[in-house]
C-alpha positions in Angstrom: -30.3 -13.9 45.0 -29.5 -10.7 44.4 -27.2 -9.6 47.0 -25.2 -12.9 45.5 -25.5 -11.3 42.2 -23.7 -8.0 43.6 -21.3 -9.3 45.2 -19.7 -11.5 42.1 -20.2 -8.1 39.6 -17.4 -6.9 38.9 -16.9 -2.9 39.6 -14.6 -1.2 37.5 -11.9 1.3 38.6 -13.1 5.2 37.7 -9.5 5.9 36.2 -10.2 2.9 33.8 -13.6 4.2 32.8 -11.9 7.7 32.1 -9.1 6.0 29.7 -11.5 3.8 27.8 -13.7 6.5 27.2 -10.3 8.9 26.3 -8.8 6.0 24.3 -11.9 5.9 22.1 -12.7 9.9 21.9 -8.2 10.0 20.9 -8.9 7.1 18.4 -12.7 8.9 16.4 -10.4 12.5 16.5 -7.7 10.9 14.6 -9.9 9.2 12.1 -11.7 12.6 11.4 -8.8 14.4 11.2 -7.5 11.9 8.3 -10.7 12.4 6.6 -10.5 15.9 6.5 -7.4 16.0 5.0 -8.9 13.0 2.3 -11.3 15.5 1.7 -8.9 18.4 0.6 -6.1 16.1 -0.7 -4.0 17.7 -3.2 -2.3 14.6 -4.2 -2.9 10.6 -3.6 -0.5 8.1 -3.4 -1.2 4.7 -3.9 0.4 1.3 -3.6 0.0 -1.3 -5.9 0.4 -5.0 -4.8 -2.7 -5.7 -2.9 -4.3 -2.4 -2.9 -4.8 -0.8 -6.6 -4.2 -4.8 -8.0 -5.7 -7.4 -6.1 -2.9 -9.7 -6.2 1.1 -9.8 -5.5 3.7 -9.1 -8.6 6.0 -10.9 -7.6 4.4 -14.0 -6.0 2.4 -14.4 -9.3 5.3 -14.2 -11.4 7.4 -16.6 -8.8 3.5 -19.1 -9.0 4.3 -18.3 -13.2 8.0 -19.8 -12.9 7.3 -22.9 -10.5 9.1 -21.0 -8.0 6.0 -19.9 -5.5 6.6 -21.4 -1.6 9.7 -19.9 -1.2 8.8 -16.8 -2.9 5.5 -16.3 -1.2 6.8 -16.7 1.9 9.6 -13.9 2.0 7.1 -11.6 0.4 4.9 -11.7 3.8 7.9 -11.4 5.7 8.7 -8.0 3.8 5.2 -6.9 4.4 4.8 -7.0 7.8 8.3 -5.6 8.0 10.2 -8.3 9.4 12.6 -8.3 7.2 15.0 -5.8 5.2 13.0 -4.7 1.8 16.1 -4.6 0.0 17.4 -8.1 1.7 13.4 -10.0 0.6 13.8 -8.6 -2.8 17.2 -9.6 -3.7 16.1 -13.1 -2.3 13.2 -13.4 -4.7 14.6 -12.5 -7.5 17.6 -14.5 -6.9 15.0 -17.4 -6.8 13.2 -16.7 -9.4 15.6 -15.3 -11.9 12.7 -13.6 -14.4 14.7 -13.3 -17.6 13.4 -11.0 -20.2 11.4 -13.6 -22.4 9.9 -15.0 -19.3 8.4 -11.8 -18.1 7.2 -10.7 -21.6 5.1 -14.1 -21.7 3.9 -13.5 -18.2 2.4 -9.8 -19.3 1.0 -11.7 -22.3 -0.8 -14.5 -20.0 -1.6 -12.2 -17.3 -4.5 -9.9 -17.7 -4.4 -7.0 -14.8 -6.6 -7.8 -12.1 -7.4 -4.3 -10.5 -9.0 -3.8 -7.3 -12.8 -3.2 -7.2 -13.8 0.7 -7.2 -10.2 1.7 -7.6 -11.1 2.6 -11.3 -14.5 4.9 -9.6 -11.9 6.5 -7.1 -9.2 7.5 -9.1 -11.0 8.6 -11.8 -12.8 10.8 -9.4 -10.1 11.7 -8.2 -8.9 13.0 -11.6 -11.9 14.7 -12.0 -11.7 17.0 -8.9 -7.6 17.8 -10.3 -5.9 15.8 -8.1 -2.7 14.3 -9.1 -2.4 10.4 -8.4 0.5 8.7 -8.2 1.7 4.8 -7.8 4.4 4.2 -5.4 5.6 0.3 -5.5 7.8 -1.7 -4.0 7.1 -4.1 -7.1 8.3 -4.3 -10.7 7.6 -1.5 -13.2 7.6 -3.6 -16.0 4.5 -5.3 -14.4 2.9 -1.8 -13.0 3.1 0.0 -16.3 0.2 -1.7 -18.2 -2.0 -0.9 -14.6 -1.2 2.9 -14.9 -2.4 3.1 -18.2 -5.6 1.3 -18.0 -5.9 3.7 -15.2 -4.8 7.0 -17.0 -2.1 7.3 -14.7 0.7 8.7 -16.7 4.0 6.7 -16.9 6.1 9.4 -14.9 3.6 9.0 -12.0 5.0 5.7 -11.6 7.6 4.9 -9.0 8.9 1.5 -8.7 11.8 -0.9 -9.1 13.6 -1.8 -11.9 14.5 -5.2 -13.4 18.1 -5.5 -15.4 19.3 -8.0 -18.1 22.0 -8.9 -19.8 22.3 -8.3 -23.5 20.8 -12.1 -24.1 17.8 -11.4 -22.1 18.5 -13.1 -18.9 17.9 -11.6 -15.3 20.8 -9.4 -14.5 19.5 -8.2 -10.9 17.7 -4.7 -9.8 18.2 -0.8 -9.9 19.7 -0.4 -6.3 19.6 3.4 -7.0 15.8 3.3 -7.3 14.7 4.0 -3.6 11.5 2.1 -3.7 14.4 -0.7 -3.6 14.7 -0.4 0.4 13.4 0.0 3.4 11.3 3.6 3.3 11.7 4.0 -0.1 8.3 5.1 -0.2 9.0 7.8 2.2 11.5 9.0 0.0 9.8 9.2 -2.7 6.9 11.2 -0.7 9.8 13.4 0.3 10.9 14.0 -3.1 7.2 15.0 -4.4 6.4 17.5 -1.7 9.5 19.5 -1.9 8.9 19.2 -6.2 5.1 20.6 -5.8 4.7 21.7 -2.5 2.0 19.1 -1.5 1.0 19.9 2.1 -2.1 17.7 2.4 -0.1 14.3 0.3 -2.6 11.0 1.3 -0.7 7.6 0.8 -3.2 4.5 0.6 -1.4 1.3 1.3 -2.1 -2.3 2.8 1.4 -3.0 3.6 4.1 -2.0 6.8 5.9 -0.3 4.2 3.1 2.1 3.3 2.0 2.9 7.2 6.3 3.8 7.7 5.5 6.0 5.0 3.4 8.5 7.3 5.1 10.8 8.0 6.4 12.0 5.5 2.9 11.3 4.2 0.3 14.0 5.7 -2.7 11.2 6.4 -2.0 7.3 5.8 -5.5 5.0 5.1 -5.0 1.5 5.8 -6.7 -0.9 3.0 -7.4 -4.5 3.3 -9.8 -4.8 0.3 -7.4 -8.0 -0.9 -5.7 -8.7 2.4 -5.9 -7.1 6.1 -2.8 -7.1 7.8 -3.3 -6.8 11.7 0.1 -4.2 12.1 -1.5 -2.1 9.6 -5.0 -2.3 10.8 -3.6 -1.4 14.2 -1.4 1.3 13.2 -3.8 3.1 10.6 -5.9 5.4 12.1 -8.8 5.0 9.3 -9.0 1.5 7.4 -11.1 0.9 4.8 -11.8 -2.3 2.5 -13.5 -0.8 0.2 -12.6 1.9 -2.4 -16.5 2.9 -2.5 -16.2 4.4 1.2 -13.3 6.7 0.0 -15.2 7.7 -3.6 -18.0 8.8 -1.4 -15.8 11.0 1.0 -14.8 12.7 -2.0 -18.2 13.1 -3.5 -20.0 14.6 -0.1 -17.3 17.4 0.2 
């Protein structure tokens, strides 16, 4: 019985063993070094749809308008990075057409719904002098009243633009605002570390948009708190899901 046994085990190649066990030691370095550099971040960069809030902007506000399946679906297209930012959101909004009374009585019906432990982190954050900054590919008429129950000031806050006509009704986006496109974010990282000289910049992000962002980012941490996203997950080299785990990096420096 046991000769029969040895002769059905498989025996794996040596050269196999050695990448596994190189694959894994590549993957735990990689991890370490981004917590290092969480550890000594001098600024944090967050997105907000699905990481700081626990919903989608723009699929609530398409669910507020009767305008949701078609919405929805283009807004996952955009986050895994199927499709062209610029093209999804021009597409949405077309659909949706969020004149200026309808998105004042949205903010009025629609409480923020933050994250758990995002308030802990990034007033821990603020505490050890570390500038935080939102980086959206959403509306800033929605991310505004967010920042502030956060204590993020206003010009901290990058994201697109809604326009209307002088009677209030939906005149299209600010194409000049680069959060409008495809690595937007990017730019926008850019644009902050040549302004302040960040060298160790950390962007936290659950979307394909936020892992394209790294580089220029110095260290990228994948969240999936809300939602996980299996390019992201695969691409990040440390993913959370829960703020706590990166409020308690901070606090064992």
């Amino acid at each position: 019985m046991c000769s029969s046994l040895m002769a059905h085990r498989q025996i794996l190649p040596l050269h196999y063993i050695f990448y596994c066990i190189f694959s894994y030691t590549r993957s735990m370095s990689s991890a370490t070094a981004v917590k290092e550099i969480w550890k000594s971040a001098d600024a944090v960069c967050f997105d907000v749809d699905s990481t700081v809030c626990q919903d989608e902007g723009i699929d609530e506000l398409a669910k507020f308008c009767n305008k949701s399946d078609a919405v929805k679906k283009l807004t996952n297209e955009a986050m895994k990075g199927s499709m062209d930012y610029r093209e999804s959101l021009s597409l949405r909004l077309g659909i949706i057409q969020p004149a200026w009374g309808v998105m004042k009585r949205f903010l009025e019906s629609h409480p923020i719904k933050l994250t758990p432990g995002v308030e802990m982190l990034i007033s821990t954050l603020h505490d050890h002098k570390v500038p935080v900054y939102l980086i959206s590919g959403g509306f800033r008429s929605l991310i505004l009243p967010a920042a502030l129950k956060l204590g993020i000031k206003p010009e901290n806050v990058f994201a697109n633009r809604i326009k209307f006509y002088f009677d209030g009704d939906y005149a299209g986006f600010d194409e000049e605002q680069p959060t409008s496109r495809s690595g937007g974010k990017g730019t926008v990282i850019e644009n902050l570390k040549r302004s302040f000289g960040y060298k160790k910049l950390v962007l936290i992000g659950d979307g394909a948009t936020d892992l394209e962002a790294c580089p220029p980012a110095d260290a990228f941490i994948g969240f999936g708190g809300n939602v996980v996203r299996d390019e992201v997950k695969r691409g990040a080299k440390w993913f959370v899901t829960d703020f706590n785990e990166l409020t308690e990096h901070i606090v064992k420096k």
